[in-house]
N, C-alpha and C positions, 0 to 999 in steps of 0.2 A: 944406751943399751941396758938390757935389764937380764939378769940370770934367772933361769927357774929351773924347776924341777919339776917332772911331770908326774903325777901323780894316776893319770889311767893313758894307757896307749892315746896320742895325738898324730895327727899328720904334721910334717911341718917341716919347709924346705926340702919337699921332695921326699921325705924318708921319715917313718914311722919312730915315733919317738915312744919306748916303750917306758914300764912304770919305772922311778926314780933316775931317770936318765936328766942330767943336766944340760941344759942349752941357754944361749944368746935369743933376742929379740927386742923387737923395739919397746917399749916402755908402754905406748898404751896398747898392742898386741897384749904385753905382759900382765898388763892390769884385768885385759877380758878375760885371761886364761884363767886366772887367779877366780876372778867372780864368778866365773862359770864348775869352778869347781877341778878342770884340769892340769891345774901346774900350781905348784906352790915358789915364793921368793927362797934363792937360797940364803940363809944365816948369812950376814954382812955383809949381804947388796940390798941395798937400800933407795928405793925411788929418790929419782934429783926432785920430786916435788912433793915439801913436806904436806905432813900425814894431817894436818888443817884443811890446806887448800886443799887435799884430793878430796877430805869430806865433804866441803864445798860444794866442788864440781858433783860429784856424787848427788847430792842434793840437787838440785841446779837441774843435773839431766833427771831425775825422779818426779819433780816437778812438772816440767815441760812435756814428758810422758804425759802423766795423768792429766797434765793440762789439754794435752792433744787427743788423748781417748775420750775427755769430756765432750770436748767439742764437734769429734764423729760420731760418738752417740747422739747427740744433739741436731745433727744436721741430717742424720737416719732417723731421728723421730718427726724433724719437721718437716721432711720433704715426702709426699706421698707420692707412691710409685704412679708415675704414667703410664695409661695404658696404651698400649702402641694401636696406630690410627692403620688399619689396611684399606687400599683403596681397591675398590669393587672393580672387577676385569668388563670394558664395555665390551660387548661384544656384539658382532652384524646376524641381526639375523636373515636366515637365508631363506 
């Protein structure tokens, strides 16, 4: 579990957690809050996973993003659009 502080109005567990109100959450909840700008750590709660390995990870998923935006660019430039085939109505004439 990880404490924070919110730092702009969030939802969460049901109930509006307004500016500097403290709360509980899970650790990588806490972490997205944190990057997204809404909840800061409180002073002496400390992630169970030192401050290395989350830059790691951090990296890691950064990586794999732009790895992955590379490669749907790349698959919208090589594949040209099909044009859809409609079949002609036979019709009897009368």
């Amino acid at each position: 579990m990880m404490k924070l502080r919110s730092m702009k109005p969030i939802y969460h567990e049901g109930t509006v957690r307004t500016e500097g109100t403290v709360f509980e959450t899970l650790e990588q909840h806490g972490r997205e809050l944190i990057k997204k700008g809404y909840a800061e750590a409180v002073a002496g709660e400390s992630s169970t996973v030192p401050t290395e390995q989350t830059e790691q990870t951090e990296q890691t998923e950064q990586t794999a993003q732009t790895e992955q935006t590379a490669q749907t660019e790349q698959t919208e430039q090589t594949e040209p659009e099909k044009p859809k085939q409609v079949k002609a109505a036979k019709g009897k004439a009368k």
